[in-house]
N, C-alpha and C positions, 0 to 999 in steps of 0.2 A: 504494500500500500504506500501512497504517495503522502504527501503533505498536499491536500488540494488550496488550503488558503494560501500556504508561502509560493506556488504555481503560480497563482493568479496576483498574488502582488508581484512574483516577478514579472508578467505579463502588465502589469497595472490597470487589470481586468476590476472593478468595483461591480457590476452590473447584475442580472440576475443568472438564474445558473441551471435552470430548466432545461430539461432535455429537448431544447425547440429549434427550427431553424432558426430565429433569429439570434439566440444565444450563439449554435455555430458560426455564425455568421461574425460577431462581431467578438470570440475568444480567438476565432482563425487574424481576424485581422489586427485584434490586439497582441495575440504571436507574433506576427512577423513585422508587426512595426517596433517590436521588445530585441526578439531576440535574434540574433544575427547569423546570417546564413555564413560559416565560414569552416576552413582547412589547418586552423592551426594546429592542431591538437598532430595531424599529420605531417606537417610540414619540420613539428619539432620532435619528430618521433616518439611521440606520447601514445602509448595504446588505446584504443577505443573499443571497449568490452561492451558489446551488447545486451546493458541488465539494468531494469527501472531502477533502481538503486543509486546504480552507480551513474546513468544518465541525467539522476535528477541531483545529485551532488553534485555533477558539474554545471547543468544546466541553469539549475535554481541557484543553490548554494554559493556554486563560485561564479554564477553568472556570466556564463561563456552561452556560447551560443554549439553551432557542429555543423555537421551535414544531413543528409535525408533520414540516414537509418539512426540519427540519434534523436534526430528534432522530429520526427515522425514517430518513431519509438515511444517517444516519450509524450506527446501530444496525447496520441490514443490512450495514453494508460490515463491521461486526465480526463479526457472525454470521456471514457469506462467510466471513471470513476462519479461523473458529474450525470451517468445514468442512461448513456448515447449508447446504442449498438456498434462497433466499430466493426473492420475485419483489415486486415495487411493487405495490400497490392503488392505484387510483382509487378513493374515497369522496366521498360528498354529505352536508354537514351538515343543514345546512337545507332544506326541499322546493327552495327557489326558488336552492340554492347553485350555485356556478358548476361548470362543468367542473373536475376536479380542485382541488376544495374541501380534498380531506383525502389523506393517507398515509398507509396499513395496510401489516402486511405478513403475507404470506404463507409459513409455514415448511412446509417437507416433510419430515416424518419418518417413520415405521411411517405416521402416519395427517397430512394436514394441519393444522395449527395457525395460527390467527389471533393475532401479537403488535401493538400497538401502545403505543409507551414515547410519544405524542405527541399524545393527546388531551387531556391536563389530565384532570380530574376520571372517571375510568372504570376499568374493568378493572384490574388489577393483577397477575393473572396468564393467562397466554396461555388462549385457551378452541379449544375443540374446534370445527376449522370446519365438519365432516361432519356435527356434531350439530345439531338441532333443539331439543333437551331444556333445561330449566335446567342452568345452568352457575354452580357458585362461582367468583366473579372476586377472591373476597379481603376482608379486614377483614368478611366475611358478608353481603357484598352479592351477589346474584342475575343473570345477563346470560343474552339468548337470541340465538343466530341467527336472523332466519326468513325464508325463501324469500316474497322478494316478486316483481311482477312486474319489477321495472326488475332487479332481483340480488339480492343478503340485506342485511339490514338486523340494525343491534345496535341491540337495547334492554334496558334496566336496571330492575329493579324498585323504584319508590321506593315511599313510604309512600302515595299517591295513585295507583299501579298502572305497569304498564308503559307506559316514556319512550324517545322514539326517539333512538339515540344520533347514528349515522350510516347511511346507506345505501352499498353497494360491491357492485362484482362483481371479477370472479374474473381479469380482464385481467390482464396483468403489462407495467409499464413502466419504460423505465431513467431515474436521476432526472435528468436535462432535459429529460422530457417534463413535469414539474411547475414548471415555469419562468414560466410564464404564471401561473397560480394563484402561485405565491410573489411574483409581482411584485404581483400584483392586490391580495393580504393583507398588504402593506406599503406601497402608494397610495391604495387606495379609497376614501374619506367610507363606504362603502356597510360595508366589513369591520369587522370587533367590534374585530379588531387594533388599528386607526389610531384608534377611538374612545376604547378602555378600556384602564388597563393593569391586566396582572396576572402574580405571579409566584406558582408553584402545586408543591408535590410531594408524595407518595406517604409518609407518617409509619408506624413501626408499626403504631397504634391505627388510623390514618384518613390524613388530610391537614391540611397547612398552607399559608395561600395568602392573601396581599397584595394584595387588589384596591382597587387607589387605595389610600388611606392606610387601609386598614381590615383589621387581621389578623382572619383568622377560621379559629378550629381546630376540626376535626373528628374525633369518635373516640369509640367506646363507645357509640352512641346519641345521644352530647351534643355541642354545637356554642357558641362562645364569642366573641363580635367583638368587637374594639378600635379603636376611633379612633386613632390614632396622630398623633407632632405630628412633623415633617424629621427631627428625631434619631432619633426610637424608630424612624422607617422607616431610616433609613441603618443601624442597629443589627439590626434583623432583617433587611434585606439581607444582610448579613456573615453574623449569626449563626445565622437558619436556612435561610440558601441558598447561601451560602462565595459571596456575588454584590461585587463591589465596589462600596462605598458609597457610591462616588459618583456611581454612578447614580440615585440616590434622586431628583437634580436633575429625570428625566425625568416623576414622577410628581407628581399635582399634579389637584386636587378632584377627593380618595380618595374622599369619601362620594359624591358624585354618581356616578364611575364604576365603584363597589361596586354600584348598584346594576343589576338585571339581568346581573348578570355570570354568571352562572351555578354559583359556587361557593359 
């Protein structure tokens, strides 16, 4: 069992806590504007053990943020706990991605709901997983489900057209079945993880996100990067991710791993 009040003060979630869509609605969006979609835990060769426990010691406690299988991980056991039917997705990033590449989750209420607080740059509020249709995902960006052959796939509408987010189907698994895939995405040469760092979250307007030494804000239409030199990264560490600064030590040629990064 969780601590669900210190969850939701880490989220700075005050509101009500009913198993409703609007509650999902707006704990998914107070996740991801809290906690930060980021690599460091891999990038400073820190193990990442897939067990509520020890997800919510770091997630809550020492208020770091992760990537899909812990921020996802750890979401569902609050949502459990808050009364929501959940179940695990298996997702594929990339065509050529590995078996349990990614972790979606599955909410069941009047109708299904797709949340995920652990892709980095995507959706912000949960979208309809029955639907077909465009779906508003937030700050006015556009996402569609669509029934492919392998399951459904998320894609987003950028300004060059419809982009494939991830591919998933409908499986439901408990999380040490993602055990394998969290290992791979914290050893590989092959994963973005072990190559690139980056710490990423959800802003009112848009997003904020730290790739390599390079801040780059998003919001309104407009997007702004900075080169940053050790301090000004250890300084937006702290002060737009509540991340301790002294991890800044792990990041290191921002400009080269800015690039391609996807944010």
């Amino acid at each position: 069992m969780i601590d669900v009040g210190r969850y939701l003060r880490r989220i700075g979630y005050d509101g009500p806590t009913a198993p409703t869509a609007e509650t999902l609605r707006q704990v998914h969006l107070a996740h991801l504007r809290s906690v930060p979609f980021e690599n460091l835990s891999v990038r400073a060769g820190e193990p990442i053990v897939l067990d509520e426990e020890k997800l919510f010691e770091k997630i809550v406690l020492r208020r770091r943020g992760g990537f899909c299988y812990e921020l996802n991980g750890l979401f569902a056991a609050l949502l459990e706990q808050l009364g929501f039917r959940v179940a695990r997705l298996a997702g594929r990033v990339g065509v050529d991605g590995i078996a349990f590449d990614h972790m979606a989750l599955r909410v069941d209420l009047d109708e299904p709901w797709l949340a995920d607080v652990g892709f980095g740059d995507s959706f912000v509020l949960p979208l309809r997983l029955a639907s077909r249709e465009q779906q508003e995902g937030g700050c006015g960006r556009r996402y569609r489900i669509d029934a492919v052959e392998d399951g459904l796939l998320v894609v987003r509408e950028d300004p060059d057209g419809w982009n494939r987010q991830y591919l998933f189907t409908l499986d439901a698994w408990p999380l040490s079945a993602y055990a394998a895939g969290c290992r791979y995405h914290q050893t590989s040469p092959r994963s973005t993880f072990t190559q690139k760092t980056v710490v990423s979250r959800a802003t009112e307007a848009g997003r904020i996100t730290l790739a390599g030494r390079r801040l780059i804000v998003t919001g309104h239409g407009e997007r702004t990067e900075t080169d940053l030199d050790e301090q000004a990264v250890s300084r937006a560490l702290q002060e737009e991710f509540g991340i301790d600064p002294s991890l800044a030590t792990v990041i290191r040629e921002g400009s080269a791993q800015a690039n391609g990064s996807g944010f």
